[in-house]
C-alpha positions, -999 to +999 in steps of 0.1 A: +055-124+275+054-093+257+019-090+251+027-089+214+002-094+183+002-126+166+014-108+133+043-095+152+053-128+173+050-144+138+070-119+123+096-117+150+101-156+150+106-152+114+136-127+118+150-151+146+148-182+123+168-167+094+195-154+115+200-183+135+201-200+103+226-176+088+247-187+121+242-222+117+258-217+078+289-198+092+295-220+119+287-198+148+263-221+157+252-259+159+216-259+150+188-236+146+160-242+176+137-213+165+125-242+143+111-266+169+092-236+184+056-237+174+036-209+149+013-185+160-012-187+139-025-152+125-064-147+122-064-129+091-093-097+094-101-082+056-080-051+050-098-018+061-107-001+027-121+030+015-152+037-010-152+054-040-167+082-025-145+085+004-112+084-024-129+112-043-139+134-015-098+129-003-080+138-034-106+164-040-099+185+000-062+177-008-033+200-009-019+197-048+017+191-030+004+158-021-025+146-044+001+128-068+013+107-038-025+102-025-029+091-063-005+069-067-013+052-035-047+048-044-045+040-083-013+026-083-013+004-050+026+022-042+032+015-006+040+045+018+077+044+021+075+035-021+057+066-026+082+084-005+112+076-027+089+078-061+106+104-084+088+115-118+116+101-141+102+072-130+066+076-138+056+074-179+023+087-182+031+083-224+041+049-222+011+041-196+033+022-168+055+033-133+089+018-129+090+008-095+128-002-093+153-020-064+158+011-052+122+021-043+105-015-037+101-034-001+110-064-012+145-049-038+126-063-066+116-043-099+085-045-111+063-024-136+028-008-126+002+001-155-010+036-151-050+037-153-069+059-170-084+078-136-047+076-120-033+093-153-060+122-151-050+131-110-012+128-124-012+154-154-018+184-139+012+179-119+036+159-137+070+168-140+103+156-155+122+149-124+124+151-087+102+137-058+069+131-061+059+135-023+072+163-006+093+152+028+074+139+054+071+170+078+056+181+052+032+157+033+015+142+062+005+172+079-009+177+045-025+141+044-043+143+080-056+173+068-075+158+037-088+130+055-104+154+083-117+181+054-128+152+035-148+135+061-163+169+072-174+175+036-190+141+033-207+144+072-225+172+065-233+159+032-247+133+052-228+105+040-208+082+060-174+089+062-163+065+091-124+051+074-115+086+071-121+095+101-102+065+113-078+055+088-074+019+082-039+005+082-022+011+042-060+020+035-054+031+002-030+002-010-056-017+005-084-003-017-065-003-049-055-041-047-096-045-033-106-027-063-084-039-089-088-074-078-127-074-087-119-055-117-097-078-135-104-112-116-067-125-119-048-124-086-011-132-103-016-099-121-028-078-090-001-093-070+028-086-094+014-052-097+010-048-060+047-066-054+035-090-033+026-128-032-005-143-049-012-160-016-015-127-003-041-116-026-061-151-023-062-146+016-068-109+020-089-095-011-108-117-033-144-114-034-140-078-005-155-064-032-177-062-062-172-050-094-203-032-091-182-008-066 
């Protein structure tokens, strides 16, 4: 009756189910009836991505306070709020890999990102030995919005098509690097450790969005 999306009455009947259940462990309760209530079942659209041109034009019209963050977000697949807490102890660009610790990931489970060759190249001119990556949020995505626009002006007048930077796909450049990487090296249990999440997820959402060709 709220006029939610499916996602989010799936997602909200999730929550209820494990804490009823938590209830029904303790005692608080008898038995669980968020189980008897039906699924909604979620029509799942292909992630909105961004081309290699579009990536290039970004990092290039970006601020350097933020093109490590934009970097590692779009060559490391680091979600948002992971990018926010990434500090540079954490990122090897020696040993090739990004420890993306408890601390950091969604799901409070470590796991270790390879550093590509083209993510290592936007990340040297900037590294440093410690501190945050991403500046704080008042002041990176002011930064961000401002990239996307400059980059989608550059590429308009260019006469190229520049229509996901003007409007943004949701986690559109997590979405691209596990898009991308997924055609690169064909295995989805790699992408989705990488990525930190489920190999279902990458079955469902990005197998054959895109070529290798791309």
């Amino acid at each position: 009756g709220l006029g939610q999306a499916p996602v989010s009455r799936l997602n909200f009947r999730k929550a209820l189910r494990t804490a009823v259940e938590f209830a029904v462990l303790r005692g608080y309760a008898r038995e669980n009836p968020i189980i008897r209530t039906a699924e909604v079942k979620v029509d799942h659209a292909a992630p909105g991505i961004l081309t290699p041109r579009e990536i290039g034009a970004l990092l290039a019209a970006a601020d350097p306070q933020v093109v490590p963050a934009l970097a590692l977000a779009a060559f490391a697949g680091l979600r948002d709020a992971e990018v926010g807490r990434m500090t540079w102890d954490r990122i090897d660009l020696a040993g090739g890999h990004i420890k993306v610790d408890a601390a950091i990931a969604k799901t409070a489970s470590r796991r270790i990102v390879p550093i590509s060759e083209n993510l290592r190249a936007w990340l040297a001119p900037y590294v440093q030995k410690q501190g945050q990556v991403r500046p704080s949020p008042r002041v990176s995505y002011p930064l961000m919005r401002k990239a996307r626009t400059a980059a989608a002006t550059e590429l308009n007048n260019a006469g190229e098509a520049a229509a996901n930077l003007e409007h943004w796909p949701h986690n559109a450049l997590r979405h691209s690097f596990a898009s991308y990487r997924m055609a690169l090296v064909t295995n989805a249990a790699q992408v989705a450790e990488e990525c930190g999440h489920s190999v279902q997820v990458m079955k469902t959402h990005y197998r054959e969005l895109v070529t290798k060709a791309l």
